[in-house]
C-alpha positions, 0 to 999 in steps of 0.5 A: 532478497533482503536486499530489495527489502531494505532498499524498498523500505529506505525508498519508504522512508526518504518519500515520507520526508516532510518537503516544504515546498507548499507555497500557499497557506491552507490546511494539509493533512499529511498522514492518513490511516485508511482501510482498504477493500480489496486491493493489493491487499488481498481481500484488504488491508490497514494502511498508513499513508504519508503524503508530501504536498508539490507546487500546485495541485500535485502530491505524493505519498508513501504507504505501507500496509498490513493484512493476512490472508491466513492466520492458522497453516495447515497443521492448523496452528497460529502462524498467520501469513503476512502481506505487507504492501508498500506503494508510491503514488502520485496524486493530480486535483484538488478535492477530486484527485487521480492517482497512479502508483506501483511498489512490491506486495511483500508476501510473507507466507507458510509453506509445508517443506518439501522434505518433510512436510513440515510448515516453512516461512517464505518471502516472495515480492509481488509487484503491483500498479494502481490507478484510481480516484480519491475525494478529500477536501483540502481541510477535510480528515475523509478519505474515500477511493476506488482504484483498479490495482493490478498486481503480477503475481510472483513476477509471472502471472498478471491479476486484477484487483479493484479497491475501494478505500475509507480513511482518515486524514491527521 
């Protein structure tokens, strides 16, 4: 398990590496901070997102994400869940982008045990796709998207999700 964690995040990593393979001489904003509405995210998510600029009108990025479902367990102290979402996408347009990805949810959750009822940490992974639209100018710091975002939950049980993402480029 901690496996797939490490090679997802050293995944993270390389993607994020700063290529130069943009031949033209305009304005890209390569790291957004955005939050997201719904989405893989549950009922949201903030969002730190690297994007890497390809020949013509294509890009990539990385992402990684946080938010909490709950923030006290069920003998109702502090011990908040956490979902970390971590996505690749790929991104087609100029101002006006589609965009597909998929990457795992990693759900960090409290449990009551089994054998004595007491709260246990879990780490599950849930994998999740998106496909979407995002307006940014090319000189512009707006971020704004509306994606659908399916997630498989616990790799058994398919869910459907919207998102509706503002943010800021820099």
């Amino acid at each position: 398990m901690k496996f797939k964690v490490y090679l997802i995040l050293l995944s993270f990593l390389l993607i994020t590496i700063n290529g130069q393979s943009q031949t033209e001489k305009s304005v890209h904003f390569k790291n957004i901070i955005h939050a997201e509405a719904g989405g893989i995210g549950g009922y949201g998510s903030l969002n730190y997102e690297r994007v890497v600029p390809l020949p013509g009108l294509f890009s990539i990025s990385g992402r990684v994400g946080l938010t909490t479902v709950r923030v006290y367990d069920f003998i109702n102290r502090f011990n908040p869940d956490l979902l970390f979402p971590v996505t690749i996408n790929g991104f087609f347009g100029k101002d006006h982008k589609v965009h597909v990805g998929f990457g795992q949810l990693i759900a960090n959750t409290v449990r009551a045990n089994h054998t004595g009822g007491s709260p246990t940490r879990e780490t599950k992974l849930h994998t999740h796709f998106a496909i979407g639209y995002r307006y940014q100018k090319a000189d512009g710091r707006l971020i704004l998207g509306l994606s659908y975002t399916p997630m498989i939950e616990f790799q058994e049980n398919y869910r459907h999700w919207g998102a509706l993402t503002v943010g800021v480029a820099f």
